[in-house]
C-alpha positions in Angstrom: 3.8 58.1 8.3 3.4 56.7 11.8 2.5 52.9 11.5 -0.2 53.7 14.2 -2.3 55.6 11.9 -2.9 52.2 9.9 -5.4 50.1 10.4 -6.4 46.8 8.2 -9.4 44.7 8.4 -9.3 41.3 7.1 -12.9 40.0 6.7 -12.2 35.8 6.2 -15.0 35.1 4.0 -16.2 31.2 3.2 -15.5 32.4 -1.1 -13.7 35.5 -0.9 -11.2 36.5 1.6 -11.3 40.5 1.6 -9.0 43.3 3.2 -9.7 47.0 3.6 -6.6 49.5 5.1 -7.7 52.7 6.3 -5.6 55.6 7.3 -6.6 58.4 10.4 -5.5 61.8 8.7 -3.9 64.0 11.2 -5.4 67.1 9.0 -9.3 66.5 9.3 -9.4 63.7 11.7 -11.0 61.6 9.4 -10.6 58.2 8.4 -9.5 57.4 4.7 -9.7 53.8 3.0 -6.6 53.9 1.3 -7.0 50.2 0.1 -8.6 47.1 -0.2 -8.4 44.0 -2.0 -10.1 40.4 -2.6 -9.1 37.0 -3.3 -10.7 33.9 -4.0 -10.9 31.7 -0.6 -10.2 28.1 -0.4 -9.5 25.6 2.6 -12.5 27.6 4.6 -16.2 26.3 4.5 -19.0 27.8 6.4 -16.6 30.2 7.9 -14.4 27.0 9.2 -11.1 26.4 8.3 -11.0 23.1 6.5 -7.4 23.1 5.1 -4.9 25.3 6.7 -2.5 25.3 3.6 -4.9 26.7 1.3 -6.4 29.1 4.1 -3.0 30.5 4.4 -2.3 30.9 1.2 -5.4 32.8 0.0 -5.5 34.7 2.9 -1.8 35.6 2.2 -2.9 36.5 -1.8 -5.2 39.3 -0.2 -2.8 40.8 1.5 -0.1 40.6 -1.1 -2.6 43.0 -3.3 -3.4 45.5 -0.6 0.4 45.6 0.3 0.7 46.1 -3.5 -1.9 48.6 -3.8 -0.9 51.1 -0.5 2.9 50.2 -0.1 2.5 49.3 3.5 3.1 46.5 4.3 0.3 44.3 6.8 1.8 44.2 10.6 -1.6 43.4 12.4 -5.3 43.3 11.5 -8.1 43.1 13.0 -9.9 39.6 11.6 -13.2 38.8 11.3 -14.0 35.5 13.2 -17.4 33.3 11.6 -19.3 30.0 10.7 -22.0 28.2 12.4 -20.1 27.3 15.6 -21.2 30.5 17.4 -23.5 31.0 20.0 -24.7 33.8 22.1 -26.0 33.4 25.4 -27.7 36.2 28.3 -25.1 36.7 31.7 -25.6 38.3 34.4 -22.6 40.0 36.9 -23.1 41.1 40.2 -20.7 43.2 42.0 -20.5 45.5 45.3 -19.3 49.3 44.8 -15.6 49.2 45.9 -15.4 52.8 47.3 -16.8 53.4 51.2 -18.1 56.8 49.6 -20.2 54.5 47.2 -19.1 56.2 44.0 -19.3 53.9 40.9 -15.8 53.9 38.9 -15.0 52.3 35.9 -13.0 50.0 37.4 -16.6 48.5 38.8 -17.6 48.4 35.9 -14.9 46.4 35.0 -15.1 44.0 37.5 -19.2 43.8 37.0 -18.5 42.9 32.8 -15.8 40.5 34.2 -18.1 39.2 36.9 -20.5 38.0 33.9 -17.7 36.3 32.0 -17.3 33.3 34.4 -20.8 31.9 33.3 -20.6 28.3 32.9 -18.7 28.2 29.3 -20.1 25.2 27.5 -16.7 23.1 27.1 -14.7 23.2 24.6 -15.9 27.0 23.5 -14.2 29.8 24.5 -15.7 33.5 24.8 -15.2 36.1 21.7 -17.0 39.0 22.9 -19.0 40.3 26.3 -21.5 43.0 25.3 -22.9 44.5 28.1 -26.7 45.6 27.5 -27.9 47.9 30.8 -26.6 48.1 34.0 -28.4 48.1 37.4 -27.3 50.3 40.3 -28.9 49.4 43.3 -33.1 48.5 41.9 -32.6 51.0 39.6 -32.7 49.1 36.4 -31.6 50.3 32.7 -28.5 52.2 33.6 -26.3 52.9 30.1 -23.2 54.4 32.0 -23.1 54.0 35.5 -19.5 55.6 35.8 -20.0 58.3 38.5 -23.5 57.3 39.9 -23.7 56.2 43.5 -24.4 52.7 45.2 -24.0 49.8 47.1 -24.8 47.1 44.0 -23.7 46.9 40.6 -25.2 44.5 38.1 -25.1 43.8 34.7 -26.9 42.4 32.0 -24.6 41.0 29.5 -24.8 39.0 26.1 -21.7 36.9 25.8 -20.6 35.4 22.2 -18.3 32.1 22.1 -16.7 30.2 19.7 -15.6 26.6 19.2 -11.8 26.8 20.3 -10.9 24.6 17.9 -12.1 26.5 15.3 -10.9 29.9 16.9 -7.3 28.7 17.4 -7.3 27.3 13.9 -7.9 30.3 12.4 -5.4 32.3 14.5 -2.8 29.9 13.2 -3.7 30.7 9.5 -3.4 34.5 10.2 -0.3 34.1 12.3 1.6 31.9 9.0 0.8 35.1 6.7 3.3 36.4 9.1 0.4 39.1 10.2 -0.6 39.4 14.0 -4.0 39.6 14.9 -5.0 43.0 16.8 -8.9 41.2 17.6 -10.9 38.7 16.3 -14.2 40.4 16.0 -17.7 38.5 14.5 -18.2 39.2 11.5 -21.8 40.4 11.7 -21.0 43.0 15.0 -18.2 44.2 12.4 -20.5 44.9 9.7 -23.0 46.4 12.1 -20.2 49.3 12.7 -19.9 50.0 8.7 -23.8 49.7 7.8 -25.8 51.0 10.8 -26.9 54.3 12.2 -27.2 54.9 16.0 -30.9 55.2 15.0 -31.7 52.2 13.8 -30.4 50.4 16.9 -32.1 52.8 18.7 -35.1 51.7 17.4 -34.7 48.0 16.8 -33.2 46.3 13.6 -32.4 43.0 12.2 -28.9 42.8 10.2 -28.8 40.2 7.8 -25.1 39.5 6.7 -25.8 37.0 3.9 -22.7 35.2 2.6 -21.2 32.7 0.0 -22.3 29.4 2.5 -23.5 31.9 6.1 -25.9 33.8 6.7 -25.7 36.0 10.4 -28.8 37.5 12.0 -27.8 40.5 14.6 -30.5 42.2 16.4 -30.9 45.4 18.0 -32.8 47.2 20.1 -32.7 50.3 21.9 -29.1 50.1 20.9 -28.4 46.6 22.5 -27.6 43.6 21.1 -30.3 41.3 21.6 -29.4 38.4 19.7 -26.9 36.5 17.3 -27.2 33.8 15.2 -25.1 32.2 12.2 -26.9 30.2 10.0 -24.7 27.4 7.3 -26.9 28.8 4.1 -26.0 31.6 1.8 -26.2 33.1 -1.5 -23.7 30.2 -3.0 -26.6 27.8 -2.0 -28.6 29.7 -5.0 -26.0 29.5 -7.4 -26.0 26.0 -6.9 -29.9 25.2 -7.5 -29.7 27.2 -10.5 -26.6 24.7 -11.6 -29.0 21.7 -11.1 -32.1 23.2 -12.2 -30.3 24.2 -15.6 -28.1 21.3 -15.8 -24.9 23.8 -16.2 -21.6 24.4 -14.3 -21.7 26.2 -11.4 -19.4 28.9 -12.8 -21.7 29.8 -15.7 -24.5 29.4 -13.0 -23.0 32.2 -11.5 -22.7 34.7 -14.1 -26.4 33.6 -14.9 -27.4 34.9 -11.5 -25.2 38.0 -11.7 -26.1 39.4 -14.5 -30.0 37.8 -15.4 -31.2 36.9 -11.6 -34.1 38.4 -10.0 -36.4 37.2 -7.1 -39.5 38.2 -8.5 -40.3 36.1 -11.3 -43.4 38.2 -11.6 -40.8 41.5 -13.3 -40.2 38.8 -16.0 -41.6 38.5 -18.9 -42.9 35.1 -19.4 -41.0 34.1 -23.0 -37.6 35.8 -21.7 -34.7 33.7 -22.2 -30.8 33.4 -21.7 -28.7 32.1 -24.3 -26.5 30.6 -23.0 -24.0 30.5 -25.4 -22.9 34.5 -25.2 -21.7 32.8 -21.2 -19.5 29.8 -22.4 -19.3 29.1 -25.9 -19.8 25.3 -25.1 -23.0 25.4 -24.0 -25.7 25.3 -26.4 -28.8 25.8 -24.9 -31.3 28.8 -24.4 -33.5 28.6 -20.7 -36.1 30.8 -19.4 -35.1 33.7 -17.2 -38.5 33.3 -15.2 -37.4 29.8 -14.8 -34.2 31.5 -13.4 -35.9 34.1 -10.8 -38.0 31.4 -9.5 -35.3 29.4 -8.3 -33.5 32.3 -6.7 -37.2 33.1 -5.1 -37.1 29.7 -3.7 -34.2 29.2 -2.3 -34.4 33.4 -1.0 -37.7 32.4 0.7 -36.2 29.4 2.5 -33.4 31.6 3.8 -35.5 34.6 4.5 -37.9 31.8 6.7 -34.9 30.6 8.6 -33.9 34.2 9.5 -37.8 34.8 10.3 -37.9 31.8 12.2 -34.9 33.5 14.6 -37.0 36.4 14.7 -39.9 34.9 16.2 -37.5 32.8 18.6 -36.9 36.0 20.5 -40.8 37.3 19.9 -39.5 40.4 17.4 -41.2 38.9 14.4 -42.5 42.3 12.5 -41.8 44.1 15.6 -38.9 46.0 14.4 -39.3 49.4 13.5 -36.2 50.2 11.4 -37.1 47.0 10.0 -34.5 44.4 8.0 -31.0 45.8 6.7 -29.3 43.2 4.3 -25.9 43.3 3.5 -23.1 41.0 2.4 -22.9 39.7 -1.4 -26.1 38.0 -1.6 -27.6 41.5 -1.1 -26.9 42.1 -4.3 -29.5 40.2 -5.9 -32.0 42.1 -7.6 -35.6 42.0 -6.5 -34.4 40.9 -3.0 -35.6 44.0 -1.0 -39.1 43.1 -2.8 -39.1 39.5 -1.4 -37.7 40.5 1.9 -40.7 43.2 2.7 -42.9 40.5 2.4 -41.8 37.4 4.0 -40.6 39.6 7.2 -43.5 42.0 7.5 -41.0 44.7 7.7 -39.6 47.8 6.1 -36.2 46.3 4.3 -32.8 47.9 2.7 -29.8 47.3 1.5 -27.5 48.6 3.8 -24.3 50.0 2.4 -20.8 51.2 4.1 -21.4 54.5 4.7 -19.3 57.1 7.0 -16.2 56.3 4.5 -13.6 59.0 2.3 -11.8 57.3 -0.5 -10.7 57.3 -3.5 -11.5 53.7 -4.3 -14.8 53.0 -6.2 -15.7 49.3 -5.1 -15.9 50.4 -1.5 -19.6 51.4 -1.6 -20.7 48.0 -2.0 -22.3 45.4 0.5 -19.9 43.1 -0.1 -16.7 45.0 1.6 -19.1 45.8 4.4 -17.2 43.8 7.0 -13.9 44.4 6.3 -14.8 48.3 6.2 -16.4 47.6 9.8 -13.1 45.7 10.9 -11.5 48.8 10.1 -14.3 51.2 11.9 -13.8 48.8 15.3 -9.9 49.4 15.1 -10.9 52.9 15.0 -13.3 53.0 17.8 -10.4 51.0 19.7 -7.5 53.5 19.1 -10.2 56.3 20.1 -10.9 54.4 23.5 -7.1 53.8 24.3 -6.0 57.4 23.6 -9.0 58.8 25.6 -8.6 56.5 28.8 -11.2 54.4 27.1 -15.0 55.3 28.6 -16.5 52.0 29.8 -19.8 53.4 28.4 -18.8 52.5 24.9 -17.8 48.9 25.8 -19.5 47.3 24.0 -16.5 46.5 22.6 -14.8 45.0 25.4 -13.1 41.5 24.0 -11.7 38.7 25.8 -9.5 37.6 22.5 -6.8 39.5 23.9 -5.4 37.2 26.0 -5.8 34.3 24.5 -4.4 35.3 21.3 -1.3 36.2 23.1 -1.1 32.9 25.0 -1.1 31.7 21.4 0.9 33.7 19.5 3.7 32.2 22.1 2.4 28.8 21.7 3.2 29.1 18.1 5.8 30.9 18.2 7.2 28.2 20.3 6.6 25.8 17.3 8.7 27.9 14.7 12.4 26.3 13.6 
């Protein structure tokens, strides 16, 4: 088995660190998930590395039960990259056509998406991804793939995602102690767009909501652009807690509570309804009412739902999305959420699950392996681009981690004994 055929996506969650390994098969040219695997996380918060011992260790437990599972052992992944640091900002790049005959080639292209990298960086970040939304050749504006067209000017229209460097390099040095090299670093929620949506709905205009233990990232699309990014630093572990406080209980059986009894429509609850909470943890002794329950989750939902709303309107698409609001991630599991997201956002709303996928493996059809299965879809997209000369139409892909994840995997390399 070639070891080019595999490829592993490690999604670094803020709760969970998860890893999916899929396989190309030579026969039908499909891709197969031949594993995946999750592990508690500890030593990240909000998508931040706060303790780089216990980052590496649980990422390092992940991997040990993939490696266990598929009998291949992890080389290089491509890792998902979060938290609240990001930002997103518009670019522009301006370039002239090299060739006297005026014929655009995709090394113009090139240097136009390059071109709109040297935007004043804020300091200290450094940039992650450079999507390029439409071109311009000449005045003709909303160009998709100007490879082969003819003109003087070449211009772009780029979004550009940065990280904190800091944060960025801190996570690179976790991956690179699990003795694993990093292929990418891709954000999360543009990973998870590959797993959950259609070329439809970015067509028409969507709003992904990834929602997390502790994040919660906003994407939108439209006509098959990025148009906007946003991590927020509240997730679904934000209701567990206000269930802990508003039941007096541990956060644990909190949990379980919201697992099993949760919804976010008090109203599908009938009003004397109650939890014993004994049948959880034997030491508790008290019985509470589930409608006491769902409208806690429906508060705290709301308040998250308004701060993805309030995004939205930031960027004038509030209820103007036609494929309306796909939610994914773990707190997408929630019952009742599609319910309370129709009507805060004024839009159609689903749950959007990995689709596109053959395996074997039952817990692969579920929101919350949706970024790691889309980690795995991007490494796939990325071998197809290399071994076909790699069409500049399709770059929206392009990355700028390569090169400064090489500069420090010699830096640290440089450190080993």
């Amino acid at each position: 088995m070639p070891k080019g055929d595999i490829i592993t996506g490690l999604d670094i969650g803020s709760t969970t660190i998860r890893v999916a390994v899929g396989q190309m098969n030579p026969h039908d040219n499909d891709l197969h998930i031949i594993g995946a695997a999750e592990h508690p996380a500890e030593g990240i918060n909000k998508g931040v590395v706060t303790s780089i011992e216990d980052a590496v260790a649980s990422i390092s437990g992940a991997l040990d039960k993939v490696e266990r599972m598929t009998g291949i052992p992890t080389e290089r992944s491509y890792v998902s990259v979060n938290g609240s640091h990001i930002v997103s900002q518009e670019s522009h790049g301006v370039v002239a056509v090299s060739k006297a005959d005026g014929e655009i080639r995709e090394d113009d292209v090139q240097r136009a998406i390059e071109a709109a990298q040297t935007v004043a960086t804020p300091p200290n970040y450094e940039i992650l991804h450079v999507i390029p939304r439409q071109f311009q050749v000449d005045n003709q504006a909303g160009v998709k793939d100007p490879v082969g067209m003819t003109g003087i000017k070449l211009e772009v229209d780029a979004q550009i995602i940065l990280g904190l460097t800091s944060q960025v390099k801190n996570l690179t040095k976790c991956i690179y102690r699990t003795g694993t090299d990093i292929q990418d670093l891709v954000l999360g929620v543009l990973a998870v767009s590959e797993a959950v949506l259609t070329k439809r709905h970015k067509e028409l205009g969507v709003a992904l909501v990834n929602m997390g233990g502790l994040t919660t990232s906003v994407m939108v699309f439209e006509e098959g652009d990025v148009i906007h990014t946003k991590i927020l630093p509240i997730g679904s572990g934000h209701i567990t807690n206000d269930i802990a406080i508003g039941l007096r209980t541990s956060v644990d059986v909190a949990e379980i509570i919201k697992a099993r009894f949760g919804t976010a429509v008090p109203g599908d609850v009938a009003k004397h309804e109650e939890i014993d909470l004994r049948e959880i943890d034997p030491t508790e002794n008290s019985r509470v009412s589930r409608k006491e329950v769902a409208e806690i989750i429906e508060a705290r939902l709301e308040e998250i739902f308004t701060m993805v709303n309030k995004e939205l309107k930031s960027i004038n698409r509030h209820g103007m999305l036609p494929a309306g609001v796909v939610l994914t991630g773990g707190g997408a599991k929630l019952t009742g959420i599609v319910e309370v997201a129709k009507k805060l956002f004024s839009l159609p709303a689903s749950i959007g699950t990995p689709h596109k996928f053959k395996t074997a493996i039952d817990k692969i059809e579920d929101p919350v392996f949706a970024t790691a299965l889309g980690l795995v879809m991007w490494g796939e997209n990325m071998h197809q681009q290399n071994s076909s000369g790699g069409r500049l139409a399709s770059l929206a892909r392009f990355s700028a981690v390569g090169d400064a994840t090489t500069k420090m995997k010699k830096w640290f390399k440089s450190l080993l004994p």
